[in-house]
C-alpha positions in Angstrom: 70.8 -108.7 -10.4 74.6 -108.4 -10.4 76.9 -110.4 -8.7 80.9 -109.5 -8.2 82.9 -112.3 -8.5 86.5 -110.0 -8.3 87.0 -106.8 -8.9 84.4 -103.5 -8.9 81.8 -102.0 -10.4 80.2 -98.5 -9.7 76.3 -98.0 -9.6 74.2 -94.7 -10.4 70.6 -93.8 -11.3 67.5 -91.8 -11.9 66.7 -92.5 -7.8 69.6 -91.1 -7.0 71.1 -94.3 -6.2 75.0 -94.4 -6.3 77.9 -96.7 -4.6 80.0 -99.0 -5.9 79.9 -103.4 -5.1 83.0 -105.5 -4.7 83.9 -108.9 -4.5 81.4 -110.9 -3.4 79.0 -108.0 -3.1 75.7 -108.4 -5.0 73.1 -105.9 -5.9 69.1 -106.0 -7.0 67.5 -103.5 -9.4 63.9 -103.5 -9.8 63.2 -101.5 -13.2 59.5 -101.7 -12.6 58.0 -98.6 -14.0 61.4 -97.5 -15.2 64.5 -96.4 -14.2 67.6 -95.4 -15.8 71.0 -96.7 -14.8 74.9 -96.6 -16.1 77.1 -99.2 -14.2 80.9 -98.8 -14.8 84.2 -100.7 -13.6 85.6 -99.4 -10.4 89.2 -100.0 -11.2 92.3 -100.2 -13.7 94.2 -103.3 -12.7 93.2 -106.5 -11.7 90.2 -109.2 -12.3 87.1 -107.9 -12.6 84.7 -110.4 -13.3 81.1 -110.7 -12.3 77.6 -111.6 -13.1 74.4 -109.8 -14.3 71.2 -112.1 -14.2 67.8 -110.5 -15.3 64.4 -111.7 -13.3 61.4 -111.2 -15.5 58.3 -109.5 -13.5 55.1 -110.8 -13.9 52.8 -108.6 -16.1 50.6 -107.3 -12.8 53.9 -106.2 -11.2 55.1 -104.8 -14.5 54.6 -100.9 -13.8 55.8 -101.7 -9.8 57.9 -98.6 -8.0 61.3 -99.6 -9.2 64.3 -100.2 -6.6 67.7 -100.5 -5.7 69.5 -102.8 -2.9 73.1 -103.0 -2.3 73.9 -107.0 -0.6 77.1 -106.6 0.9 79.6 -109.5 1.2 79.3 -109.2 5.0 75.7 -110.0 4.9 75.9 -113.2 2.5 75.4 -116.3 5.0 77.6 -119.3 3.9 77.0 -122.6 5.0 78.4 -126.3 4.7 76.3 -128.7 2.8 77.5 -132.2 2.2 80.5 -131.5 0.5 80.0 -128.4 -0.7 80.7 -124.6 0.9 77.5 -122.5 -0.4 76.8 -118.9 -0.3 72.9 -118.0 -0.4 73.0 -115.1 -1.8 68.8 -115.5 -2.5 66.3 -117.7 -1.5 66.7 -120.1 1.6 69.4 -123.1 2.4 69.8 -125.7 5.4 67.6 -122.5 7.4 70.4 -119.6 6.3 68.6 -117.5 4.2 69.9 -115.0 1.9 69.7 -111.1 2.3 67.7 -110.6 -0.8 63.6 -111.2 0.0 60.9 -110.0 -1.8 61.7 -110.4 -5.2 59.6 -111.9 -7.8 59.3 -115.6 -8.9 61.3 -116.2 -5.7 64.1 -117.1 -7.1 67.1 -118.9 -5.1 70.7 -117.6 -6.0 73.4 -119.6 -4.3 77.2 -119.5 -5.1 78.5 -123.5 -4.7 81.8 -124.8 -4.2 81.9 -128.2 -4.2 85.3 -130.4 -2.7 87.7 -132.7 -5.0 85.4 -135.1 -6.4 82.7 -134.5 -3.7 79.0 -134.2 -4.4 75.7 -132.1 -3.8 72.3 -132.8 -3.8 69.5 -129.9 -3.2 66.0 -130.8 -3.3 64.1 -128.8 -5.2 60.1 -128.5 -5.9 58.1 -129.9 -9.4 57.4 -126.8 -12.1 60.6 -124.9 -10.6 63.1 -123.6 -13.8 66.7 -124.1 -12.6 69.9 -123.7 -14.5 73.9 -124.3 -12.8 76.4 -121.8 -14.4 80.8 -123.3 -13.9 83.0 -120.9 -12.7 85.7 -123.2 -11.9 86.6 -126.2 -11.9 84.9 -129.4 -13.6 81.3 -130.8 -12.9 79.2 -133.6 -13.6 75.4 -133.1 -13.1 73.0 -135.9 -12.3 74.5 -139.7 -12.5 75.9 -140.2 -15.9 75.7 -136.8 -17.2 77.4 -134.6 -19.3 81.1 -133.7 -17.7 80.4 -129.2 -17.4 83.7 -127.2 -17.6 84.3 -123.3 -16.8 81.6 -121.0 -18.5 79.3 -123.6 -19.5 75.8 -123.6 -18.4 73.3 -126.5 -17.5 69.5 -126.3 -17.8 67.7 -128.9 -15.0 64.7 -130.5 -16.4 61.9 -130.7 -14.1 62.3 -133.2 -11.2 62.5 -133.6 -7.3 65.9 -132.8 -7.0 69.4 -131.7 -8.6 72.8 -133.6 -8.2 76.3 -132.2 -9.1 79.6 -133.9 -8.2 82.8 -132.2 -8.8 85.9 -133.9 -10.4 89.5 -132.5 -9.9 90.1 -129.6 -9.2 87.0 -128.3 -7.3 84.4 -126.8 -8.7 82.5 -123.9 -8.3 79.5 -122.9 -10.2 76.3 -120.7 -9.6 72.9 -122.6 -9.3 69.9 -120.8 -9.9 66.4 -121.7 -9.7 62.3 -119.2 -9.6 58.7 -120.1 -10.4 58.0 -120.0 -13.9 56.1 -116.7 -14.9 54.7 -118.8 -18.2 53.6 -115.3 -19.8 55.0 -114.2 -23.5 58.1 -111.6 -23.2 58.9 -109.0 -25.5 62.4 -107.8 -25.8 64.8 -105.2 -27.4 67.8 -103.9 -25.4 67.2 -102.7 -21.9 63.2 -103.1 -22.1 61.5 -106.3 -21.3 57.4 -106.1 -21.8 54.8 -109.1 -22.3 53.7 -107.6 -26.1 55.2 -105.8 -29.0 52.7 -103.0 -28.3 53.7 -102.2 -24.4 57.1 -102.3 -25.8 56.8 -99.7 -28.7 54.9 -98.0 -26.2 57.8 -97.9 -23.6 60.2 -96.7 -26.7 58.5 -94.1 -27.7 58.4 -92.9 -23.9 61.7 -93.4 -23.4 62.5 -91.0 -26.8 60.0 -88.4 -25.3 61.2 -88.3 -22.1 57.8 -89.6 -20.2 59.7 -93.2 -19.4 60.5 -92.4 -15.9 57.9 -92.5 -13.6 60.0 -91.9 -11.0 62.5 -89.3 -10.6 65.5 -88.6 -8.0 63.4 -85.9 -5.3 65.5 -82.6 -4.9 
């Protein structure tokens, strides 16, 4: 999942997928049974700054048809919650729910900015993993915690809900949060399997040219 903060970044791939996302514009890739994808910056000048967040899948929908959805700014509800202005980019918020459904561990992706000094409180269900990423600003999380500052990341432990309160300036962070897929990952580069063996496998298909399951229909 990528996520444009400023700035561009082009998209193209073995689906025949192509198009570029801007500010504010998000985009999901299921790799499933494989796909092959370059993503480039759109520009010269300027910012560009964004975010690229990978979703495990569960090993049953391991080998599922893989995907591509472009989440346009336009289509990103933003609410007011307490003091905060959110973004749901994923999951669901105060009923506003974001444009991106179906996608494994349900995972909620929301894009908080919190007033000078103000504070926000989501409630959030037992066994969940959730993590808060700073943009900008400064942040405390929970009572008494440890003061966050730009490009730091906290990870929640498990309870019935999360609080952050922003000091001065505002702050403006990324909260995250998905179901647990409690399975063992294997990992080298762009290939994510549950053992060593379905990842040498996936290697050796990649090299032989029998990755993609899926090719771009002429």
């Amino acid at each position: 999942m990528t996520y444009m903060i400023s700035g561009s970044m082009k998209h193209e791939d073995s689906l025949g997928n192509k198009g570029a996302i801007h500010s504010g514009d998000a985009q999901w890739m299921t790799a499933g049974s494989g796909i092959i994808h370059p993503e480039m910056p759109g520009q010269d000048p300027g910012l560009l700054w964004g975010l690229q967040l990978w979703v495990n899948l569960p090993s049953r929908l391991k080998m599922t048809d893989p995907r591509y959805r472009d989440i346009t700014s336009g289509t990103v509800p933003e609410i007011a919650a307490g003091d905060a202005s959110v973004k749901v980019i994923a999951g669901e918020l105060e009923g506003a729910k974001g444009p991106a459904p179906d996608i494994s561990v349900d995972p909620t992706y929301f894009d908080v900015a919190i007033f000078d000094g103000g504070r926000f409180e989501l409630p959030m269900a037992r066994g969940r993993t959730a993590f808060a990423y700073v943009l900008e600003g400064n942040a405390v999380v929970c009572e008494g915690g440890y003061p966050l500052g730009p490009g730091t990341l906290a990870l929640f432990s498990d309870g019935e809900a999360i609080q952050i309160r922003a000091g001065k300036p505002s702050a403006r962070f990324i909260l995250v949060s998905g179901e647990p897929i409690g399975e063992p990952v294997a990992w080298q580069g762009h290939i994510v399997m549950n053992t060593e063996e379905e990842l040498s496998r996936a290697f050796k298909e990649y090299y032989n040219g029998t990755f993609l399951k899926h090719r771009m229909k002429k």
